[in-house]
C-alpha positions as CSV (number, residue, x, y, z in Angstrom):
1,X,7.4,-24.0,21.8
2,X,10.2,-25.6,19.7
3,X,11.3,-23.3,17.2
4,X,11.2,-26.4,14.6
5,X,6.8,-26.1,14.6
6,X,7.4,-22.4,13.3
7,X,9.9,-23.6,10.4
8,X,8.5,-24.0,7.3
9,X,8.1,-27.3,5.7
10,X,6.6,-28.1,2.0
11,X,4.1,-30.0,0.7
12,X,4.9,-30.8,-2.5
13,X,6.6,-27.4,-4.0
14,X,4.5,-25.4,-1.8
15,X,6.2,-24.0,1.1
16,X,3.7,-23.7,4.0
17,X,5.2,-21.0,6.8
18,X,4.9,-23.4,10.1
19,X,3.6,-26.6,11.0
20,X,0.2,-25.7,12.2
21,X,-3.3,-26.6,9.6
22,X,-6.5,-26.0,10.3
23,X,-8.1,-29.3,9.7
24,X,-11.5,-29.1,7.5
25,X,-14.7,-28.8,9.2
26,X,-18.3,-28.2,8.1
27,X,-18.6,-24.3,8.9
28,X,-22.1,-24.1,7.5
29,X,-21.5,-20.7,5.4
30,X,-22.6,-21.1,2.3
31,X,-25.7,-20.5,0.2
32,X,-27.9,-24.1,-0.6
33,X,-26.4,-23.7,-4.1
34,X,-22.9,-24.0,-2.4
35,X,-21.7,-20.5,-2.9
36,X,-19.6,-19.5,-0.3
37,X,-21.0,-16.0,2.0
38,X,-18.3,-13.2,2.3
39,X,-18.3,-14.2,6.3
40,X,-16.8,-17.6,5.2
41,X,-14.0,-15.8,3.6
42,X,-13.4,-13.9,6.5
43,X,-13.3,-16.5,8.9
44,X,-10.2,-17.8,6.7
45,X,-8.8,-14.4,6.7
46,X,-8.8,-14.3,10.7
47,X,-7.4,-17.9,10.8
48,X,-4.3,-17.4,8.3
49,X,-4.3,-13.6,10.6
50,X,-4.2,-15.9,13.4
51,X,-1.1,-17.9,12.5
52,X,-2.4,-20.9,10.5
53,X,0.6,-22.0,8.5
54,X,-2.0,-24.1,6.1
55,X,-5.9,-24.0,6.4
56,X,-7.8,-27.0,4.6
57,X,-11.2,-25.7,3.3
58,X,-14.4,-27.0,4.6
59,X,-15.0,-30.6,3.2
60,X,-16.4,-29.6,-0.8
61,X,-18.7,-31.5,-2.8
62,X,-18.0,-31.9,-6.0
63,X,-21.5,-33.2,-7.2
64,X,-24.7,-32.2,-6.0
65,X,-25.5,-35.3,-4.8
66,X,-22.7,-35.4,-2.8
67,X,-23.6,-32.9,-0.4
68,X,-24.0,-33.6,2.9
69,X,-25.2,-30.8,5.3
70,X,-26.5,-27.2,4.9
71,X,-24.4,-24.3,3.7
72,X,-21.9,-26.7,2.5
73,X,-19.3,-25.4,0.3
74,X,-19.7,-26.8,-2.9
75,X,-17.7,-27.0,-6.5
76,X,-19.2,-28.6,-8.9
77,X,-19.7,-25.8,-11.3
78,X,-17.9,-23.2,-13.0
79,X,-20.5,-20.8,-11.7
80,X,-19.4,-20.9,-8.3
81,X,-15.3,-19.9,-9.2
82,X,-15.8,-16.4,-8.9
83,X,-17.3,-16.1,-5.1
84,X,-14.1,-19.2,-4.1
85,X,-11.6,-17.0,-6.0
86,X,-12.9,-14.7,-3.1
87,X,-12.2,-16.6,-0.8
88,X,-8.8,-17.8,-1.3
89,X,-8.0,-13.8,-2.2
90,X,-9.0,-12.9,1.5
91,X,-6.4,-15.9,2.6
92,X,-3.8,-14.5,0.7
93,X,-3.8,-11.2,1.6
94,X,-3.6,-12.4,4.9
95,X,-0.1,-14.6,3.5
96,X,-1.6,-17.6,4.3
97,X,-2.3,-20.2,2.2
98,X,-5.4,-22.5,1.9
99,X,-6.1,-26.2,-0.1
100,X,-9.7,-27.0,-0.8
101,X,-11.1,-30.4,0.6
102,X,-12.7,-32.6,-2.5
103,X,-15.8,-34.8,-1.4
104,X,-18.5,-36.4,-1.9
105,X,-20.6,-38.1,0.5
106,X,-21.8,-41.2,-1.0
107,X,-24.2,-43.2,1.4
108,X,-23.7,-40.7,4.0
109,X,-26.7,-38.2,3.3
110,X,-30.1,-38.4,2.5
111,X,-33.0,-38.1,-0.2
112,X,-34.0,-35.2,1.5
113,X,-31.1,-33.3,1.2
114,X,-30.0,-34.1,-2.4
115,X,-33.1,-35.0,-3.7
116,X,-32.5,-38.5,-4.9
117,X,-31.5,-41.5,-3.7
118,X,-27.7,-41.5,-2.4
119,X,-25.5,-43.8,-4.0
120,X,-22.4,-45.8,-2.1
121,X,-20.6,-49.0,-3.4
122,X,-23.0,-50.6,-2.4
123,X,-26.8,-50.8,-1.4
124,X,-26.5,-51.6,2.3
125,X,-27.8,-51.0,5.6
126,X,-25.1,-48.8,7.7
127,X,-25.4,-47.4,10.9
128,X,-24.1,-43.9,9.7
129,X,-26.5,-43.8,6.5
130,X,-29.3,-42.1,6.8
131,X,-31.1,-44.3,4.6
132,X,-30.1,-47.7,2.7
133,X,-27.9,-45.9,-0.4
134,X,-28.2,-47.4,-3.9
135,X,-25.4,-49.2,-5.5
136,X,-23.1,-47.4,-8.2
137,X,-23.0,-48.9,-11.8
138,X,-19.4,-49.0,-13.1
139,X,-20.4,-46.4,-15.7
140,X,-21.1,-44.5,-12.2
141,X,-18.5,-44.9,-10.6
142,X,-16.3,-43.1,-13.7
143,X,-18.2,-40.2,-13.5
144,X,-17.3,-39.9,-10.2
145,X,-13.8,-40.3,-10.8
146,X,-14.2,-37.3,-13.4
147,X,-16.4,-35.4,-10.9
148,X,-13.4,-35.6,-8.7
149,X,-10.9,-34.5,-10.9
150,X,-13.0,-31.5,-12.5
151,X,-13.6,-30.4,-9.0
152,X,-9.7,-30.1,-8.7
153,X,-9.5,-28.1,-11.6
154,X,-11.9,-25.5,-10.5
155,X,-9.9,-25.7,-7.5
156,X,-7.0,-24.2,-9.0
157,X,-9.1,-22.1,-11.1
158,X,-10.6,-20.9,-8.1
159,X,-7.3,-19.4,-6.7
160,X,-6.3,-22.4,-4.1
161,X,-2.9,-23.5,-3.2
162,X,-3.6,-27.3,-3.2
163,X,-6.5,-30.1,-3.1
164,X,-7.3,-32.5,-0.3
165,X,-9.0,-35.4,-0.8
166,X,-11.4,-36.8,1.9
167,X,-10.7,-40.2,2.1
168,X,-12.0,-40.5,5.9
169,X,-14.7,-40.3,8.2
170,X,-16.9,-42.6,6.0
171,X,-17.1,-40.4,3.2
172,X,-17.7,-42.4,-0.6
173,X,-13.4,-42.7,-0.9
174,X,-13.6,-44.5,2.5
175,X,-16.9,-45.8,1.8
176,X,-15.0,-47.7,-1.1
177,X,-11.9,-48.8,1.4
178,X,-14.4,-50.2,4.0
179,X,-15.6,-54.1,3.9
180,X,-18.1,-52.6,5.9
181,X,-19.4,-50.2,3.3
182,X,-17.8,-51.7,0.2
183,X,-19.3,-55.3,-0.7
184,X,-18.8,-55.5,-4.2
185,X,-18.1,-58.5,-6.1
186,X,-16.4,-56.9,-8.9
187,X,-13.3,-55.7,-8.8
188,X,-14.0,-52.6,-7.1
189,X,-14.7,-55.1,-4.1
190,X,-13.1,-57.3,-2.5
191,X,-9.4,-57.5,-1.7
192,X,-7.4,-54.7,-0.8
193,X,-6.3,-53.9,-4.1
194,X,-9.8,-53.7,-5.2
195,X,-11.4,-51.7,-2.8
196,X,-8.5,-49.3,-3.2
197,X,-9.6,-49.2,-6.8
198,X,-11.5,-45.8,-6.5
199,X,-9.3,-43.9,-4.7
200,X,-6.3,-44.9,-7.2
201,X,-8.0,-43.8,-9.8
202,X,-9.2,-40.5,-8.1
203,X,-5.6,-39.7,-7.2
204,X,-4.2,-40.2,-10.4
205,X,-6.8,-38.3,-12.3
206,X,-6.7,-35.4,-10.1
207,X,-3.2,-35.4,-10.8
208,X,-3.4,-35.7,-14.7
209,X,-5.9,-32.8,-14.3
210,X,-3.7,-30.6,-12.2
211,X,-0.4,-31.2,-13.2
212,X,2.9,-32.5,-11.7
213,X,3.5,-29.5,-9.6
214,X,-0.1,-28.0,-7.9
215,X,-0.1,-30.2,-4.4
216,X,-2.1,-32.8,-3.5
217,X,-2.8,-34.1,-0.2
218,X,-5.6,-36.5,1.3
219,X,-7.3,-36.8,4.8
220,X,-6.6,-40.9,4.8
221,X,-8.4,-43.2,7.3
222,X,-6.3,-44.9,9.4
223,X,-9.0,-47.2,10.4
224,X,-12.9,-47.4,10.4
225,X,-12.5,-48.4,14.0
226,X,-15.7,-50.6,14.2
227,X,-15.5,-54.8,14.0
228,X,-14.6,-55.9,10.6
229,X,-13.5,-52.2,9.4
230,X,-10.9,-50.9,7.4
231,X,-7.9,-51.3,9.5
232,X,-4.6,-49.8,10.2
233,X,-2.9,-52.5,8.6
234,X,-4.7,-51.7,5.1
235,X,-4.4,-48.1,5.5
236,X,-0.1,-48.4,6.1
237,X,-0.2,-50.2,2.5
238,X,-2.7,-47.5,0.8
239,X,-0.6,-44.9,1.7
240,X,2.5,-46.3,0.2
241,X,0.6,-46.8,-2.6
242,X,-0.7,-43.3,-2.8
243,X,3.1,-42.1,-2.2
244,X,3.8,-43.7,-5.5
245,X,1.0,-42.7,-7.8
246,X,2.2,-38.4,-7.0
247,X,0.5,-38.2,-3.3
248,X,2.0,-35.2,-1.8
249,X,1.4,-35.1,1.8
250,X,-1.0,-37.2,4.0
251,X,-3.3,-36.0,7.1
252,X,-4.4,-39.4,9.6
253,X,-7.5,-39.5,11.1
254,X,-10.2,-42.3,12.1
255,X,-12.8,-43.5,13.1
256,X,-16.6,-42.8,11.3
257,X,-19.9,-41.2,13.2
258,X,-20.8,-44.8,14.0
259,X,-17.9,-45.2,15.9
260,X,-19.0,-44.5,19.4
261,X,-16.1,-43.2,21.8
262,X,-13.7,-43.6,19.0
263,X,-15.5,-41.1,16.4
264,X,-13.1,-38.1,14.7
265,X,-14.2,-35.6,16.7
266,X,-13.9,-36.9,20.7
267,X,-15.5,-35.7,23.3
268,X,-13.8,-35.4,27.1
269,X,-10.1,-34.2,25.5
270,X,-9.2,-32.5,28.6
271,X,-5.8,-34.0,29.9
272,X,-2.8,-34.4,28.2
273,X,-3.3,-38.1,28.2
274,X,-6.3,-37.8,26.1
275,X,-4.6,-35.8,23.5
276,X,-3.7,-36.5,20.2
277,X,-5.9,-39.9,20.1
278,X,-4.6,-40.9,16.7
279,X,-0.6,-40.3,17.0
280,X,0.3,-43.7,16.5
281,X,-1.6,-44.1,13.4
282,X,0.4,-41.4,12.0
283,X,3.5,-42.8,13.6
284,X,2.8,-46.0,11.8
285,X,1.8,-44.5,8.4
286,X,5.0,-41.9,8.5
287,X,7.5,-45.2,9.2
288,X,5.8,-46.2,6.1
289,X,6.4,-43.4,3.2
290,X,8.3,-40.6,2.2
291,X,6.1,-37.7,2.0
292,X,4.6,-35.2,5.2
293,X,2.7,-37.2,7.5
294,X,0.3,-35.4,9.7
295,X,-1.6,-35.9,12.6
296,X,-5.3,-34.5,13.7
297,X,-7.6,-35.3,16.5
298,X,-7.2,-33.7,20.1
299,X,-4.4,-31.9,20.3
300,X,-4.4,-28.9,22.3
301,X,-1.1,-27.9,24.3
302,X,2.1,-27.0,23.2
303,X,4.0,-29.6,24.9
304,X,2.4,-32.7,23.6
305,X,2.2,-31.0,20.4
306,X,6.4,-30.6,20.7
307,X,6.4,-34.2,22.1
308,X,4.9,-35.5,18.8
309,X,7.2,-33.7,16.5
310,X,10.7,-34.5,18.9
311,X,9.3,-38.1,18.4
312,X,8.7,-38.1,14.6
313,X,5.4,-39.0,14.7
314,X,4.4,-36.6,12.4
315,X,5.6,-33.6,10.2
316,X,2.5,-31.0,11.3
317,X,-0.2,-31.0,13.0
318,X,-4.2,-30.4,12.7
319,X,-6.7,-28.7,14.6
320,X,-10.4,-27.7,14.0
321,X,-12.8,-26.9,17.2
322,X,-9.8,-25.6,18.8
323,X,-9.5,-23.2,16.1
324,X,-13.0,-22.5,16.1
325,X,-12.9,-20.8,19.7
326,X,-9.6,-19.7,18.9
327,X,-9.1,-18.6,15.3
328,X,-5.3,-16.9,17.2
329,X,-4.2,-20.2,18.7
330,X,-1.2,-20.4,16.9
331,X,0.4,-16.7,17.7
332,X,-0.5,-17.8,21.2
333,X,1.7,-20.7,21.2
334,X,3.8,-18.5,19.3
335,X,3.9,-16.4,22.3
336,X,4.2,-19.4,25.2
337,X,5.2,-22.8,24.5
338,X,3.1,-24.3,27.1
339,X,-0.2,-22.6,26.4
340,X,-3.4,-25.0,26.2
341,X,-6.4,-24.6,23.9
342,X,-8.9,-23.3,25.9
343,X,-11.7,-25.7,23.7
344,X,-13.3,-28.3,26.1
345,X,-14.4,-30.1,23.1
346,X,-17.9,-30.4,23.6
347,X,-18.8,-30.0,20.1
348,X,-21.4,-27.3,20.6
349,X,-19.9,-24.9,17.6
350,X,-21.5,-26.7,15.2
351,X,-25.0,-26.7,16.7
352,X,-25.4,-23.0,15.2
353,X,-24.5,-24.2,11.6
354,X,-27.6,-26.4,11.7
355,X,-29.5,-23.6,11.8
356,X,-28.6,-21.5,9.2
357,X,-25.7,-19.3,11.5
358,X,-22.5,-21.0,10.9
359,X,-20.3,-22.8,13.3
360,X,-18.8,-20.8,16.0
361,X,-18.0,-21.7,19.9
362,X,-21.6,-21.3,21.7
363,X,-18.9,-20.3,25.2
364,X,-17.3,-17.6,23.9
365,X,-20.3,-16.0,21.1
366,X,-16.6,-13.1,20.7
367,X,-15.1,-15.8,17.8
């Protein structure tokens, strides 16, 4: 494989070894107060053994009513510091490094699993809602804000190298970018500009709260990819806007679970022409700014992974399932340049997190 996806690159001041990053995922190995288990941090520790240049924690709520699945890693409290300074110790010793993912889940869970009514921009009927959410008040909506930037605090606390925000997948942030989601008529809604509000005002209070120097990076949308969605055209002007407000780096994905064939994690990747389904996204968001653009979403051989990079289309690169089956994938394109995940993405890992064992590939029961 090109020597230039083992070069390190920074984000920010952060010098990450190679160009590889485990993109978050739901693992499922936490406690229901969102305590992370010890086998959480050793599934890091094998990934950063296994040649991850950068792993992205699993997606971490940052209010209780923002949770969205069980054993969800959650941070939300100083209580919970002491078992995530654990796990970013175990990444470390392994000389990896490891950002925690900040989200919340807005519309996208249920009374049953936080207890209360879930709250989105707006109180409307979506197909990936479990339920019709309630609206946010203003007075709300800058709690979240807060929530947000106290959870990147702990984060730093907590031993991490960096913060990601979720802004995809129909998460609150991209809840708030969505005409779909986001119907507001004040000006949280609306334009652009507006329904950008949220997540410009997340960004820069993260950063206030962390400094000018400790990373942060977001998962962006790059569109909803549903009829009158957030669009690739809106998500070109976010990111310059994020670029400018003390963005460091930026990871494209798309779609939402209502999505059909076009949801973030595709089934039926198993050619090299159904690879990397959201490439020219990042191509079009990296012509667009300054900072690391990368790219996740079906990539699994070397060559199409040295393709995107002799192309520019993006600065690393992203993986999850594959990683799941193959915590080592990296050493083995280390090894040979035209080695191909051996994932079939059928999306069967995270059937065992629903019940209470954490993800892991149900074909290979060794990872």
């Amino acid at each position: 494989m090109d020597r230039k996806l083992f070069e390190a690159f920074h984000i920010g001041r952060i010098k990450i070894a190679n160009r590889f990053v485990r993109s978050a995922t739901w693992e499922g190995m936490c406690d229901d107060s969102g305590d992370p288990q010890d086998r959480l941090a050793d599934y890091y520790a094998r990934l950063a053994a296994g040649g991850v240049g950068l792993i992205i924690s699993g997606y971490t709520y940052v209010r209780p009513d923002g949770k969205q699945l069980p054993g969800k890693m959650g941070i939300y409290s100083d209580h919970l510091i002491p078992a995530l300074q654990k796990v970013t110790a175990a990444v470390h010793r392994k000389q990896g490094k490891i950002f925690c993912q900040l989200v919340h889940a807005g519309g996208q869970t249920s009374t049953r699993t936080i207890g209360t009514t879930p709250v989105a921009p707006s109180a409307v009927a979506c197909d990936y809602y479990p339920e019709i959410p309630r609206e946010l008040s203003r007075e709300e909506i800058a709690e979240l804000i807060e929530a947000f930037a106290a959870g990147a605090v702990r984060a730093r606390q907590a031993g991490f190298d960096g913060i990601q925000l979720h802004g995809a997948h129909g998460y609150l942030i991209n809840q708030f970018l969505s005409p779909l989601t986001n119907q507001r008529q004040d000006d949280y809604g609306g334009s652009l500009e507006n329904r950008m509000r949220f997540l410009d005002q997340v960004t820069r209070a993260a950063r206030s709260a962390v400094g000018p120097d400790y990373p942060l990076t977001i998962k962006l949308t790059a569109a909803d990819n549903l009829p009158g969605g957030f669009t690739i055209d809106e998500a070109v002007l976010v990111a310059q806007q994020l670029e400018k407000i003390g963005m460091d780096a930026i990871e494209v994905s798309s779609g939402t679970a209502a999505s059909g064939a076009l949801t973030p994690a595709r089934q039926g990747i198993d050619a090299p022409d159904s690879e990397a389904y959201n490439a020219d996204f990042a191509r079009r968001i990296k012509a667009a700014v300054g900072i690391p653009v990368g790219v996740v979403g079906g990539l699994r051989s070397g060559p199409v992974i040295k393709g995107l990079l002799d192309n520019g289309q993006a600065d690393f690169f992203a993986l999850s399932r594959p990683l799941i089956r193959e915590p080592e994938l990296v050493n083995h394109w280390r090894e040979d340049p035209d080695y191909c995940a051996t994932c079939i993405s059928c999306n069967g890992c995270f059937k065992p997190g629903l019940k209470g064992e954490g993800i892991y590939c149900v074909l290979d029961r060794k990872v």
